[in-house]
MARNU-316846 format. One record per atom (N, C-alpha, C): residue number from 1; atom name; x, y, z. Coordinates in Angstrom, 2 decimals. Layout:
R num atome       X       Y       Z
R NUM    CA       X       Y       Z
...
END
This chain:
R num atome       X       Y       Z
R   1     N    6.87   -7.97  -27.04
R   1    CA    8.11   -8.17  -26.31
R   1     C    7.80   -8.38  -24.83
R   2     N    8.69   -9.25  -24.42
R   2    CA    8.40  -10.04  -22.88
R   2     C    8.85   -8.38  -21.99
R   3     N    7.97   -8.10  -21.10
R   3    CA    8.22   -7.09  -20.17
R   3     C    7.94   -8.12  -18.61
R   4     N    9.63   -7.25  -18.41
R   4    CA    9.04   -7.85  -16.72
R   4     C    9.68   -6.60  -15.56
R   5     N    8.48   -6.71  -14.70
R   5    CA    9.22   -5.17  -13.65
R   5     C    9.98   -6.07  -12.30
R   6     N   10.76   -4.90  -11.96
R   6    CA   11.64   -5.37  -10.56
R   6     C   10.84   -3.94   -9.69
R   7     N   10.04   -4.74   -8.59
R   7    CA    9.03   -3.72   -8.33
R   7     C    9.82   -3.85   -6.38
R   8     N   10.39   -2.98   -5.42
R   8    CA   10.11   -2.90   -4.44
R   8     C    9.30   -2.56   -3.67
R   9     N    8.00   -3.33   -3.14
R   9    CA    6.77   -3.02   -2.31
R   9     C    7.51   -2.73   -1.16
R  10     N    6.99   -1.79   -0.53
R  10    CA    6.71   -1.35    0.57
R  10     C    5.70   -2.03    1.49
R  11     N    5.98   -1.58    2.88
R  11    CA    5.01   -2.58    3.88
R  11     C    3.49   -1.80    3.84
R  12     N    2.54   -3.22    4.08
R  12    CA    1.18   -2.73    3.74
R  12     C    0.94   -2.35    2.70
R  13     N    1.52   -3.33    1.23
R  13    CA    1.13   -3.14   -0.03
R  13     C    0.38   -4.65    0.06
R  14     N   -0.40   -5.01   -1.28
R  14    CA   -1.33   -6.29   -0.75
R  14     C   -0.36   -6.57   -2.52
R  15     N   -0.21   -7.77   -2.63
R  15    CA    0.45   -7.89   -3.91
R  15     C   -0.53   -8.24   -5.21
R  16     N   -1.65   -7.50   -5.50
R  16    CA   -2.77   -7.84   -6.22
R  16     C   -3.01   -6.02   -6.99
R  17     N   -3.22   -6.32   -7.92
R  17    CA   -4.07   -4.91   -8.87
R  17     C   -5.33   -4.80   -8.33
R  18     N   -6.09   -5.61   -7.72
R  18    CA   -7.48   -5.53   -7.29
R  18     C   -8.00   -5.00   -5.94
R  19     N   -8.45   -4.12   -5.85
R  19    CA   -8.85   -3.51   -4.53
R  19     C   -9.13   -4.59   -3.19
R  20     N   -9.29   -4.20   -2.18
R  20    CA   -9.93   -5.09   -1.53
R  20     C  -10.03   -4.50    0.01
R  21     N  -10.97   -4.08    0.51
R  21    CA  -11.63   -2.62    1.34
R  21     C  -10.47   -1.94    1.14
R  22     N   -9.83   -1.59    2.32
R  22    CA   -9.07    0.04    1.73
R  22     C   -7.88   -0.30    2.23
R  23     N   -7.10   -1.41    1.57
R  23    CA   -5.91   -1.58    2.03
R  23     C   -5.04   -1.18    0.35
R  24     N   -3.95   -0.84    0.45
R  24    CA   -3.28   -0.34   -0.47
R  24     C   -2.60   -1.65   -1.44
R  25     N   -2.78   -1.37   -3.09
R  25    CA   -2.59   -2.11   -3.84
R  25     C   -1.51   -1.66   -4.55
R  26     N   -1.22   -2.86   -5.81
R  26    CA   -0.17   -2.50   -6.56
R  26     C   -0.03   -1.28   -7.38
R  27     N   -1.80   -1.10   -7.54
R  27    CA   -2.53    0.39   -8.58
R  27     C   -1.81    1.47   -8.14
R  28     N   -1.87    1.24   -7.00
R  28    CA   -0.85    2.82   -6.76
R  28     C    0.47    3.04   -7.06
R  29     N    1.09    2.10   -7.58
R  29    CA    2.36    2.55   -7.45
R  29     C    2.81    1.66   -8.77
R  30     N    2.45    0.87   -9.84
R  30    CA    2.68    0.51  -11.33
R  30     C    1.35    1.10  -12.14
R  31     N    1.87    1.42  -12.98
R  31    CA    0.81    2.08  -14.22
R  31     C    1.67    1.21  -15.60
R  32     N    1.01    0.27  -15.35
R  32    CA    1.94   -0.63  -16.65
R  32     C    0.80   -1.80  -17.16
R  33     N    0.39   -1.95  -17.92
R  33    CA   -0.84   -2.49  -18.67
R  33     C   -0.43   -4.36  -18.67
R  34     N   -1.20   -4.85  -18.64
R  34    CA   -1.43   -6.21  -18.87
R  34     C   -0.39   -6.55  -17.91
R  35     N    0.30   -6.46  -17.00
R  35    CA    1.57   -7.09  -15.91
R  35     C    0.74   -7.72  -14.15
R  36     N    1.41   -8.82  -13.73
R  36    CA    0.37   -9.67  -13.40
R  36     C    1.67  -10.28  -12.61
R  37     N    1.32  -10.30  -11.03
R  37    CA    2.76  -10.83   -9.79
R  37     C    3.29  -11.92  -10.72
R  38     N    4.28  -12.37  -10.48
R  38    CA    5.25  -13.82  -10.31
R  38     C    5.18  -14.34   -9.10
R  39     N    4.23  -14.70   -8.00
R  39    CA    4.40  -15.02   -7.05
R  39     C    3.84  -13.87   -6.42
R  40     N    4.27  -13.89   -5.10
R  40    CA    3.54  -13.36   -3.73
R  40     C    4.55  -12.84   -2.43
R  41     N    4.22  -11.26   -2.22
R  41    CA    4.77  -10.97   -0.85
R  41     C    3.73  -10.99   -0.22
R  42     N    3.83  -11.13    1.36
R  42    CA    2.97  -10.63    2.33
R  42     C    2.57   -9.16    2.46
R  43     N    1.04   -8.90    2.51
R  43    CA    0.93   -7.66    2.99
R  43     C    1.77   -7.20    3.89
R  44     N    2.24   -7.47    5.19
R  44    CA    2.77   -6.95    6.06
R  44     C    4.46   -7.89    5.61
R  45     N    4.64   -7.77    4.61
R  45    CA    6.18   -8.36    4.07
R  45     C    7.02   -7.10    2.91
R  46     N    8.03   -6.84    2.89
R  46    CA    8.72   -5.97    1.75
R  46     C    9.26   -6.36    1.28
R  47     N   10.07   -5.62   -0.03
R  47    CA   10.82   -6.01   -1.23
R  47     C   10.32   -6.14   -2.21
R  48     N   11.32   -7.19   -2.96
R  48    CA   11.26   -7.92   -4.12
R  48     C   10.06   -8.29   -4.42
R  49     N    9.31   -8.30   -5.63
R  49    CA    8.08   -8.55   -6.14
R  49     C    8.49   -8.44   -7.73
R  50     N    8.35   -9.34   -8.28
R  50    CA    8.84   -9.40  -10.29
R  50     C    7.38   -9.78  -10.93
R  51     N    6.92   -8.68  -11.67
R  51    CA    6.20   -8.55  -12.20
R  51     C    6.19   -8.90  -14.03
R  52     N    5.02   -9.35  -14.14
R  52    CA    5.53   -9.79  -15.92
R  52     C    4.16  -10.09  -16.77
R  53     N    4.49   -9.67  -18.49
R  53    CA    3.02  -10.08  -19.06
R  53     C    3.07  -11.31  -19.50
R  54     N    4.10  -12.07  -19.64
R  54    CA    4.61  -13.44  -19.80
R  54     C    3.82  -14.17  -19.37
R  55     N    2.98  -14.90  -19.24
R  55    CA    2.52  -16.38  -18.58
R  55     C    3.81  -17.22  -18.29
R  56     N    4.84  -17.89  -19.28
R  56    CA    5.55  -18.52  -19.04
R  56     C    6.75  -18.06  -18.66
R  57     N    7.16  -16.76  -18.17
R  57    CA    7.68  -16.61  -17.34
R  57     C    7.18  -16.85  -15.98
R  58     N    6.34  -16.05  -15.64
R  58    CA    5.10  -15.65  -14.42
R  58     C    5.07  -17.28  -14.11
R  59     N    4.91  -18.42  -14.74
R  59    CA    4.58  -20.15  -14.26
R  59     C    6.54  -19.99  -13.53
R  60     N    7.42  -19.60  -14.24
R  60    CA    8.65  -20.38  -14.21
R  60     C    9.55  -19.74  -12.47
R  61     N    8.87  -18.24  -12.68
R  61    CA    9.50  -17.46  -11.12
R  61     C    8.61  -18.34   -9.95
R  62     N    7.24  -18.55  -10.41
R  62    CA    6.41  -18.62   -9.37
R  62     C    5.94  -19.81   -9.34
R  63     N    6.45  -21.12   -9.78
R  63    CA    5.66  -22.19   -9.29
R  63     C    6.79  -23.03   -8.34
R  64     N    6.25  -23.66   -7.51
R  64    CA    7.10  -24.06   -6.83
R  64     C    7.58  -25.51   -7.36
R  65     N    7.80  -26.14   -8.96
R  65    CA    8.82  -27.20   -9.29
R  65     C    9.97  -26.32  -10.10
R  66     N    9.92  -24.86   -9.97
R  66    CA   10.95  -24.27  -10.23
R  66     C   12.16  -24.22   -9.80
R  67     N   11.77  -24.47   -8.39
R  67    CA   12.80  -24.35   -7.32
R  67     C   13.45  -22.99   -7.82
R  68     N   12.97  -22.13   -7.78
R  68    CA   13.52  -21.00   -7.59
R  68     C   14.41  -20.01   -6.58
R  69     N   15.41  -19.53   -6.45
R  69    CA   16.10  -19.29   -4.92
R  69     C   15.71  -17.99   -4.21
R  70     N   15.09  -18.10   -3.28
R  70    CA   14.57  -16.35   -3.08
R  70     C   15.53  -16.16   -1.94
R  71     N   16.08  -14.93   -1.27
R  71    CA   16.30  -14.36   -0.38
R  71     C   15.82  -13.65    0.26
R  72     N   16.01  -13.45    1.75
R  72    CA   14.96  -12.92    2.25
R  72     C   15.81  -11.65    3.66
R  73     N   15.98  -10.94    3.71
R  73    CA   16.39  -10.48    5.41
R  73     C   15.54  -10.36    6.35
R  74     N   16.01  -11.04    7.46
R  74    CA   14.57  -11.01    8.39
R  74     C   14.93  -10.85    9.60
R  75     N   14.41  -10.08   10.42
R  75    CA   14.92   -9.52   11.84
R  75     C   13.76  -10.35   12.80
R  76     N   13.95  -10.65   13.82
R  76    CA   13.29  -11.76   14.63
R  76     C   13.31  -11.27   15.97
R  77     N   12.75  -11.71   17.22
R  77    CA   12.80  -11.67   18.75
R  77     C   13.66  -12.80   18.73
R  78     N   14.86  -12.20   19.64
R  78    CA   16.00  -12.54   20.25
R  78     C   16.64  -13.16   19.54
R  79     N   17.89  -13.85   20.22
R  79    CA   18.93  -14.10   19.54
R  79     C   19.19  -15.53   18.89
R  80     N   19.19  -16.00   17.77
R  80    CA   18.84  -16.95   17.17
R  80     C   20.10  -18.30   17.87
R  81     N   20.01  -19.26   18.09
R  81    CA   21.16  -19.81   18.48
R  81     C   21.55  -21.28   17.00
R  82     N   22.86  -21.68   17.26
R  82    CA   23.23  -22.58   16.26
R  82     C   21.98  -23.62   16.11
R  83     N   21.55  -24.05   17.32
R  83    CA   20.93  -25.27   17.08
R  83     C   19.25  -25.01   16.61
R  84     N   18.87  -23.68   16.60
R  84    CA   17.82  -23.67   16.05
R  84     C   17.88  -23.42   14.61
R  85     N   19.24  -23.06   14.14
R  85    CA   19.78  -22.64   12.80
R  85     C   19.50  -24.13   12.10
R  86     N   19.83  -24.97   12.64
R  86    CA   19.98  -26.54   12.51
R  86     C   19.01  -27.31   12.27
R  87     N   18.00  -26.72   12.84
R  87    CA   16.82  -27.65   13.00
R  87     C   16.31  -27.09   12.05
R  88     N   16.44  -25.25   11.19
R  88    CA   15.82  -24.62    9.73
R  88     C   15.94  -25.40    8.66
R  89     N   17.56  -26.00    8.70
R  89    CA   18.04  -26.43    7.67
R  89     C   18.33  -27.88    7.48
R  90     N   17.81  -28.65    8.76
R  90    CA   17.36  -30.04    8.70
R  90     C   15.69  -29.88    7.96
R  91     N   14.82  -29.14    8.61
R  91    CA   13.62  -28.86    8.53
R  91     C   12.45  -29.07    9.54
R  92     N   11.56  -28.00    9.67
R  92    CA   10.54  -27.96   10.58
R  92     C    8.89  -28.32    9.78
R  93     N    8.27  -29.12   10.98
R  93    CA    7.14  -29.37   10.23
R  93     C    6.01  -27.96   10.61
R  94     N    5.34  -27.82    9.66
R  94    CA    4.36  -26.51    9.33
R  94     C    3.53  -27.19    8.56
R  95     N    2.07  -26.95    9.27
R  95    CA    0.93  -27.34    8.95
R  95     C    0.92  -28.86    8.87
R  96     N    0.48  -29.46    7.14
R  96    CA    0.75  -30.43    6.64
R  96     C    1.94  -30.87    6.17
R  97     N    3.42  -29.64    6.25
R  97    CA    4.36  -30.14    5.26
R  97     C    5.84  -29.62    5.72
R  98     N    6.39  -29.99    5.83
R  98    CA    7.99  -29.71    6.00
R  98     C    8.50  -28.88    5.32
R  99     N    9.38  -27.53    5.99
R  99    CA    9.66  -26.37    5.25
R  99     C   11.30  -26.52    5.85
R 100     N   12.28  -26.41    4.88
R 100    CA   13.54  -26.37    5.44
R 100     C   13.78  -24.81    4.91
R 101     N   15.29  -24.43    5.19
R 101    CA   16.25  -23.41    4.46
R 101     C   16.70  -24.19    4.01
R 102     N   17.33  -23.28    2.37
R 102    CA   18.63  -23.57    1.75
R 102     C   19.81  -23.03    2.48
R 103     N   19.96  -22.21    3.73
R 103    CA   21.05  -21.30    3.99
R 103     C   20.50  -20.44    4.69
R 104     N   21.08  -20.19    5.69
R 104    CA   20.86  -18.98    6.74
R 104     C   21.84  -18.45    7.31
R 105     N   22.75  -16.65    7.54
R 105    CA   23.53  -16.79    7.51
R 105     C   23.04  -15.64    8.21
R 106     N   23.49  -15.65    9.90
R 106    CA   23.38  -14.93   11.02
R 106     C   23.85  -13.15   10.89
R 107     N   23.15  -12.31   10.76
R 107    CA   23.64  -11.00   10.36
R 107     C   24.43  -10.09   11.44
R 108     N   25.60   -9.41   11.68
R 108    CA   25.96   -8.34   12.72
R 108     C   25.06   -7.34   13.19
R 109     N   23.92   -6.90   12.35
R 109    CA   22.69   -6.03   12.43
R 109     C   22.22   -5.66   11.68
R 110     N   21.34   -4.77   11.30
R 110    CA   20.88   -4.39   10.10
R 110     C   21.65   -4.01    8.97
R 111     N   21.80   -4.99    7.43
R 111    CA   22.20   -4.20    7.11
R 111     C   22.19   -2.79    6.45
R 112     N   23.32   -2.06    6.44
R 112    CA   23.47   -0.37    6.30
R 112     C   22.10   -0.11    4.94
R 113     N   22.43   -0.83    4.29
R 113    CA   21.77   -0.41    2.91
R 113     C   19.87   -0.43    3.09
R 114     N   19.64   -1.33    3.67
R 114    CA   18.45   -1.57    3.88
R 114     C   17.21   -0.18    4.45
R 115     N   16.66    0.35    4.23
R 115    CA   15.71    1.30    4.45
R 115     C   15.33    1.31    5.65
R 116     N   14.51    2.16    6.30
R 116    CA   13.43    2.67    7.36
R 116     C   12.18    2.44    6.88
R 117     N   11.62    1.18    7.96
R 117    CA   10.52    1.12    7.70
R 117     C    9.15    2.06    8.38
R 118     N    8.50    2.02    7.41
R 118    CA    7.35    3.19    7.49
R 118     C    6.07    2.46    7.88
R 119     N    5.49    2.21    9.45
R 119    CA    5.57    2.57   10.60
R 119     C    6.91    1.60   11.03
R 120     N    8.14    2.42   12.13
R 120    CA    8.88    1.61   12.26
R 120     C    8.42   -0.32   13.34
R 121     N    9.30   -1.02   13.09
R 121    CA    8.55   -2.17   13.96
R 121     C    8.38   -1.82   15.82
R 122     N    7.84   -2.95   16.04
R 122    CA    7.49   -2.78   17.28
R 122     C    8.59   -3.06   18.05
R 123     N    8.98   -2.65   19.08
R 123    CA   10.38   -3.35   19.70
R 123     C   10.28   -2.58   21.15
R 124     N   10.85   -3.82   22.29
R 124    CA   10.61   -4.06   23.56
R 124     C   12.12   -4.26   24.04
R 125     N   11.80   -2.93   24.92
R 125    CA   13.37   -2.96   25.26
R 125     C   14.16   -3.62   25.62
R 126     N   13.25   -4.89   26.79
R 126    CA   14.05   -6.04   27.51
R 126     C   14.11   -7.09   26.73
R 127     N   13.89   -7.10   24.85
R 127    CA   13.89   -8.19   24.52
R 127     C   14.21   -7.48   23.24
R 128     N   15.95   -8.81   22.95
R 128    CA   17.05   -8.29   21.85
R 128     C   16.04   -8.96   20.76
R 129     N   16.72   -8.29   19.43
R 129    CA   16.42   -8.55   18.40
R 129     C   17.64   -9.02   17.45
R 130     N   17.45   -9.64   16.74
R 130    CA   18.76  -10.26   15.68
R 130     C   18.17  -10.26   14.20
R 131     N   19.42  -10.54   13.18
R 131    CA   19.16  -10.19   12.19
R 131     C   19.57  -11.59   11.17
R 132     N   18.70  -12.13   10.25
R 132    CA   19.24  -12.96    9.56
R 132     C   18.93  -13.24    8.02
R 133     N   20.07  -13.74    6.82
R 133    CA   19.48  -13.37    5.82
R 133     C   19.16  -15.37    5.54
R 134     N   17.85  -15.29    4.91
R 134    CA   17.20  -16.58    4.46
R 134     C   17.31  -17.27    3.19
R 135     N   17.75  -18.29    2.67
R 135    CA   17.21  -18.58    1.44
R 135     C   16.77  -19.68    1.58
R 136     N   15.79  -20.01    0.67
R 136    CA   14.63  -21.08    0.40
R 136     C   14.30  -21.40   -0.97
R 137     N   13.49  -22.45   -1.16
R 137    CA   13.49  -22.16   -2.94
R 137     C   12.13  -23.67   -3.07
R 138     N   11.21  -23.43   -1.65
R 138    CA    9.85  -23.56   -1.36
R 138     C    9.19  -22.87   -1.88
R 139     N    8.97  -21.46   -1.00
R 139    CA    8.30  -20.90   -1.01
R 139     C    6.51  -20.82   -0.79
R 140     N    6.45  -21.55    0.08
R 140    CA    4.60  -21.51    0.37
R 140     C    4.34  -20.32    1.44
R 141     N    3.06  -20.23    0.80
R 141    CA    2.56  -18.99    2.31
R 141     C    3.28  -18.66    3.64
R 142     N    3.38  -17.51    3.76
R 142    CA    4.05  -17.25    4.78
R 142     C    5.39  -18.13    5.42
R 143     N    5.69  -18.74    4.64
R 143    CA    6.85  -19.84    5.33
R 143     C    7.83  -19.52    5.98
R 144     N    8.44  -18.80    5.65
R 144    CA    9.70  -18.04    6.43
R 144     C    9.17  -17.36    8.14
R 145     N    8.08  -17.08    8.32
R 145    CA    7.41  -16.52    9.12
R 145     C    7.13  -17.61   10.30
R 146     N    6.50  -18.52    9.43
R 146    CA    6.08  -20.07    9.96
R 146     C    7.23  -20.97   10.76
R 147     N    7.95  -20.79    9.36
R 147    CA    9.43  -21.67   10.44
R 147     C   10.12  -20.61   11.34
R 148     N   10.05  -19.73   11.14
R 148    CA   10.89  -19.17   12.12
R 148     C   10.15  -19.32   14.05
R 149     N    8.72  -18.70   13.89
R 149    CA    7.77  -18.81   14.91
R 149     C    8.12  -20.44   15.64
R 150     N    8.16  -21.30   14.76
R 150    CA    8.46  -22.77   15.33
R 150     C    9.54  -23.11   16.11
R 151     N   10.90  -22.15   16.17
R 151    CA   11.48  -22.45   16.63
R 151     C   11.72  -21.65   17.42
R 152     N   11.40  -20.90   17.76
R 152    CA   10.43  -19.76   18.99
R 152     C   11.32  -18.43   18.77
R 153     N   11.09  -18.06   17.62
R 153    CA   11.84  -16.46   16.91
R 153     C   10.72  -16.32   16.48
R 154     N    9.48  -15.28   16.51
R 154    CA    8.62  -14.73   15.66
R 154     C    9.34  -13.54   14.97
R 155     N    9.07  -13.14   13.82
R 155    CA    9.25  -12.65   12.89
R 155     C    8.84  -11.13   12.74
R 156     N    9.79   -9.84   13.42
R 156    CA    9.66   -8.11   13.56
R 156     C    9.24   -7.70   12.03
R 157     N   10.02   -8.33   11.40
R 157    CA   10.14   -7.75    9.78
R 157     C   11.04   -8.56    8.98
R 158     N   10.38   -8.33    7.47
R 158    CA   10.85   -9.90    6.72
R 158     C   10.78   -9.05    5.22
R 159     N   12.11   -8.98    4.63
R 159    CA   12.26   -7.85    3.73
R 159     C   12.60   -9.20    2.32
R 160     N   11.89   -9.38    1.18
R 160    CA   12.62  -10.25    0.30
R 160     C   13.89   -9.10   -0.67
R 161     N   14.75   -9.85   -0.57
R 161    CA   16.04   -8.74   -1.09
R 161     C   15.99   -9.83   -2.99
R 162     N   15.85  -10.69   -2.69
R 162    CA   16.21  -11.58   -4.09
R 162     C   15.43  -12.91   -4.52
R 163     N   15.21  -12.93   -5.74
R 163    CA   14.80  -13.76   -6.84
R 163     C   15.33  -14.52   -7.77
R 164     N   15.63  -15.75   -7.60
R 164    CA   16.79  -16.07   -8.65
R 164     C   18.14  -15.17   -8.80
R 165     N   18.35  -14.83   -9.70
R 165    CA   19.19  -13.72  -10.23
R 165     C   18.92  -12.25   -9.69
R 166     N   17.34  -11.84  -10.11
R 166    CA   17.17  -10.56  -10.31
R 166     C   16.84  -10.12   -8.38
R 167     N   17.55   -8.84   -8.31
R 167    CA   18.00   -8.27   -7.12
R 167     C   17.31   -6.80   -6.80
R 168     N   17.27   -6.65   -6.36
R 168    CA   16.77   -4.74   -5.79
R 168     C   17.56   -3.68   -6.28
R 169     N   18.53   -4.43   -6.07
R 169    CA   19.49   -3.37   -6.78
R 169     C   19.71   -1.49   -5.65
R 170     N   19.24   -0.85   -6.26
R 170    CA   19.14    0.67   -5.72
R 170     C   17.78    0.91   -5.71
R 171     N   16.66   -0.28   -6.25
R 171    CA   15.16    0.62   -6.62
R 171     C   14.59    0.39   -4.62
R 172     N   14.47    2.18   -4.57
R 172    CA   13.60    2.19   -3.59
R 172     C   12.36    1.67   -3.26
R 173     N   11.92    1.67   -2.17
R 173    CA   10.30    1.43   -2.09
R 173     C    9.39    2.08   -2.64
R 174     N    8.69    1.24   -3.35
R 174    CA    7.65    1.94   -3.90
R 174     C    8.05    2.18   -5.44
R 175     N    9.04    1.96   -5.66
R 175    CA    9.80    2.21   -7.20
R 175     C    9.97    1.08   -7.86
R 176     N   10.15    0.95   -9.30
R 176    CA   10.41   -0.15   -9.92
R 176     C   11.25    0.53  -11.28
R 177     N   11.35   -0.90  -11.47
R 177    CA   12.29   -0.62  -13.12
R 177     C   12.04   -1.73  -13.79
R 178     N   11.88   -1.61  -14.89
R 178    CA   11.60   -2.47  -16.55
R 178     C   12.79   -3.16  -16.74
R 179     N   12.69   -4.00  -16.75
R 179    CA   13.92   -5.04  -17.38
R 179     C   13.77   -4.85  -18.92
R 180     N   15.29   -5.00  -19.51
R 180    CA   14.92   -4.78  -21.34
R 180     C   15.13   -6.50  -21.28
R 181     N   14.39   -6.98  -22.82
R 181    CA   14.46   -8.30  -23.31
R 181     C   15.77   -9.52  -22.74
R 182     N   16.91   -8.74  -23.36
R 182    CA   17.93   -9.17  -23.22
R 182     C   18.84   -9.58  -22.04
R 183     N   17.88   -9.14  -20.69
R 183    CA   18.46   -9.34  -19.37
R 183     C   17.45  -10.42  -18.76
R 184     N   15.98   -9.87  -19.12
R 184    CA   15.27  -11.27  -18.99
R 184     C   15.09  -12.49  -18.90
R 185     N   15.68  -12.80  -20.50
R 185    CA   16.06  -13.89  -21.10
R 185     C   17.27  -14.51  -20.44
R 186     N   18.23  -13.82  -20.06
R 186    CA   19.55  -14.22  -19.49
R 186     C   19.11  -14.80  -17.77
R 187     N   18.17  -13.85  -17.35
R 187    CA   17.76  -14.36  -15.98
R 187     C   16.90  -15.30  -15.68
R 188     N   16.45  -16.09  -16.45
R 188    CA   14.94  -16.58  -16.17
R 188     C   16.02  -18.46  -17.06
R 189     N   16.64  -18.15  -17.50
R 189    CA   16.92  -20.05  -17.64
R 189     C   17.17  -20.49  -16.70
END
């Protein structure tokens, strides 16, 4: 039977079962046999991470002709204005390749629900911070990070809240939960 986890990493998790000097892995915190990412957070990135023993799930979350929709909340240096909103969702060039948004939708501040991060971010008094939630359905390395830096917002903290369908829900950091068959299947067409 297809198992897939809804895993919230915490910051300074590396998204791999495999050691690598002494930075903290997935080992610590799933004890679940044969389960293998859908894709990729940043070490220094949180959230959402869907885990699965599926291959053909694991190809369908994580390849990028899925077009899959991720969400993201991401708090930035200073205050984002319309026209750089504009230029996300026209698109910015990064590296070799053009990264747009599907949607960006300017936040009042953190929202309430969202956790304390553990070390909190860095923050400079004479310089505001803003809050915004992302969607994309790219997804290459660091991208959200990338475009944002381009349009001269570097990136405090970058939390993925969503995956297609499947959401965080209430699972804390560091916690996960098993999807049964029947919700799987419903989420993944």
């Amino acid at each position: 039977m297809t198992k897939l986890i809804v895993f919230n990493k915490p910051y300074h998790v590396l998204s791999q079962f495999s050691p690598e000097g002494d930075k903290t892995t997935l080992a610590k915190y799933i004890d679940e046999p044969e389960v293998y990412p859908a894709g990729r957070l940043d070490y220094d990135s949180e959230g959402l991470l869907l885990l699965t023993d599926d291959g053909v799930l694991q190809h369908r979350i994580s390849h990028p002709q899925g077009k899959m929709v991720k969400t993201y909340l991401v708090q930035v240096e200073g205050i984002v204005k319309k026209n750089a909103i504009q230029r996300l969702l026209k698109g910015v060039k990064i590296q070799d390749y053009m990264a747009s948004a599907l949607a960006i939708r300017p936040l009042a501040g953190k929202p309430g629900y969202l956790w304390k991060r553990v070390p909190p971010i860095r923050q400079r008094k004479k310089s505001p911070t803003c809050w915004l939630e992302v969607d994309l359905n790219q997804g290459k390395n660091r991208q959200v990070k990338r475009m944002l830096a381009a349009v001269g917002h570097p990136v405090l903290r970058l939390v993925r809240i969503q995956v297609g369908s499947w959401t965080l829900n209430d699972i804390k950091p560091g916690e996960y939960k098993i999807l049964d068959a029947k919700k799987i299947k419903k989420n993944s067409l």
